[in-house]
C-alpha positions as CSV (number, residue, x, y, z in Angstrom):
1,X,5.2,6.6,12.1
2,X,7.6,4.3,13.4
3,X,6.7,4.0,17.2
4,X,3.8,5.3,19.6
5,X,5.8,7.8,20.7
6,X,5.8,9.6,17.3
7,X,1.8,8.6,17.0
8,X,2.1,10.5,21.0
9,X,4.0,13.6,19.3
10,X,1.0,13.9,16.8
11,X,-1.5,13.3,18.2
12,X,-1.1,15.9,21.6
13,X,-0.7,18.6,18.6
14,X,-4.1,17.3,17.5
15,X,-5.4,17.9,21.0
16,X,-3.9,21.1,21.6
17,X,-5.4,22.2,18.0
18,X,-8.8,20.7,18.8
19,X,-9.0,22.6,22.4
20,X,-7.5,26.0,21.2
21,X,-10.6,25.7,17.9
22,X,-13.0,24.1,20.7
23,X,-12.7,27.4,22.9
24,X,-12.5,30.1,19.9
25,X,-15.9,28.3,17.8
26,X,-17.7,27.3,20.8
27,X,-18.5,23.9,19.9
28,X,-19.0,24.4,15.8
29,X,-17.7,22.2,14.1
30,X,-14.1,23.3,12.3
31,X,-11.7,21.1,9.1
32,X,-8.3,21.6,8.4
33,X,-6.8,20.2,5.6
34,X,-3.3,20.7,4.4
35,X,-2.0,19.6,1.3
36,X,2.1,19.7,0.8
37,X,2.0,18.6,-2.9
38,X,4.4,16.2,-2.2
39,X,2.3,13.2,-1.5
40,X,1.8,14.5,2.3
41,X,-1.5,15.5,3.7
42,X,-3.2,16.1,7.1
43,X,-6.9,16.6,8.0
44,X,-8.2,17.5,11.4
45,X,-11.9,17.4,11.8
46,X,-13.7,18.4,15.2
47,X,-17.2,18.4,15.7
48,X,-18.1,19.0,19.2
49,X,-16.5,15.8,21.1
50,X,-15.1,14.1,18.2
51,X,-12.1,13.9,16.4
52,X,-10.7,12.6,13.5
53,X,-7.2,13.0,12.6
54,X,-5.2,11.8,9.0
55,X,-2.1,11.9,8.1
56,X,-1.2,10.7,4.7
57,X,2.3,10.3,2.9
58,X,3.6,8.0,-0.2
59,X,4.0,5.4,2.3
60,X,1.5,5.2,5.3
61,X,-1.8,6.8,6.4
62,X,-2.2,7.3,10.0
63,X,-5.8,8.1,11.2
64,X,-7.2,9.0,14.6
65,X,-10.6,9.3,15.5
66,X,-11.8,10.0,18.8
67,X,-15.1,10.2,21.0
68,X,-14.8,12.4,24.4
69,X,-11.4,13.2,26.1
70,X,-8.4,11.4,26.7
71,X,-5.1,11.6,28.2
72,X,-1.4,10.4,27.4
73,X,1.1,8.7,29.8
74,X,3.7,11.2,31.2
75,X,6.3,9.0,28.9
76,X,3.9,9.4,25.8
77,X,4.2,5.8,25.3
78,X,0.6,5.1,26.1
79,X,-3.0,6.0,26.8
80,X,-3.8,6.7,30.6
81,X,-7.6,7.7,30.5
82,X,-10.2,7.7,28.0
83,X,-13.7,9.3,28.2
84,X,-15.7,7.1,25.7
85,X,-13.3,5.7,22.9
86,X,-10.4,6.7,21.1
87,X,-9.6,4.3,18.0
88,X,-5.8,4.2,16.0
89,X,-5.2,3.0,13.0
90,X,-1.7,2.7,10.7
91,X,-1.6,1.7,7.1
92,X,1.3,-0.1,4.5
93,X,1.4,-1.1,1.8
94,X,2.5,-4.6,3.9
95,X,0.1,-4.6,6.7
96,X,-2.4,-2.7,8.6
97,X,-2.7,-2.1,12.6
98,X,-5.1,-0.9,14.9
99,X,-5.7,0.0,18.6
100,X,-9.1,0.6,19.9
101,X,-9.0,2.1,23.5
102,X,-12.5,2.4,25.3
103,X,-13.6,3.4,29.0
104,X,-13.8,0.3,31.2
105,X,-14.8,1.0,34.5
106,X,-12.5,4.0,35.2
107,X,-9.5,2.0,33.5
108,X,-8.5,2.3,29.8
109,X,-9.3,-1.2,28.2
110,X,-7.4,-1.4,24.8
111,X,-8.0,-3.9,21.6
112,X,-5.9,-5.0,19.0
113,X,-6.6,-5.8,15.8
C-alpha cells in the first residue's frame, strides 16, 4: 500500500463486507480467508463490533483491526469519526508504521507510532 488512499480503497471493502455478513449472521461471528498461492493473502474476521483485517504479499502485510464504527473523509484520505478505536498497521522489510485512531470527545484523536 503506497498511500492512505489505497489503505481507504481497502479498507471501505472491509466495511462493506463486515455490514453485508453483520446483517445476514446476525451478530455471529464470520472468517474469510483467501489464499492466491502467489505469496498474497487476505483474512477478514468479524465478531460482533470487531474487526480485523490482513492483507499479506511478498512484500508488506497490512493489518486493520477495529472496535465499533467508523467513518472515512469524503476524499478517503482520512478518518472522520470513530466509535471506540480503530488501529493501522503497515509492515517492510525496512520499517514498520502505525496509526491508532480513538474517540476523543466527539473528535477523532489519532497516534503515531
Amino acid at each position: 500500500m503506497k498511500s492512505l488512499k489505497t489503505l481507504s480503497a481497502v479498507t471501505i471493502g472491509a466495511i462493506i463486507l463486515s455490514t453485508i455478513y453483520a446483517l445476514a449472521m446476525k451478530d455471529q461471528s464470520v472468517r474469510i480467508d483467501i489464499d492466491s498461492g502467489d505469496e498474497r493473502s487476505v483474512r477478514h474476521t468479524v465478531n460482533g463490533d470487531r474487526g480485523e483485517f490482513i492483507l499479506r504479499d511478498a512484500e508488506e502485510t497490512l493489518e486493520a483491526t477495529w472496535r465499533g464504527d467508523f467513518e472515512l473523509t469524503d476524499d478517503g484520505n482520512s478518518i472522520k469519526s470513530v466509535e471506540r478505536k480503530l488501529d493501522i498497521e503497515l509492515e517492510t522489510a525496512d520499517e514498520t508504521r502505525r496509526v491508532l485512531f480513538e474517540d476523543d470527545s466527539n473528535d477523532v484523536k489519532a497516534t503515531y507510532f
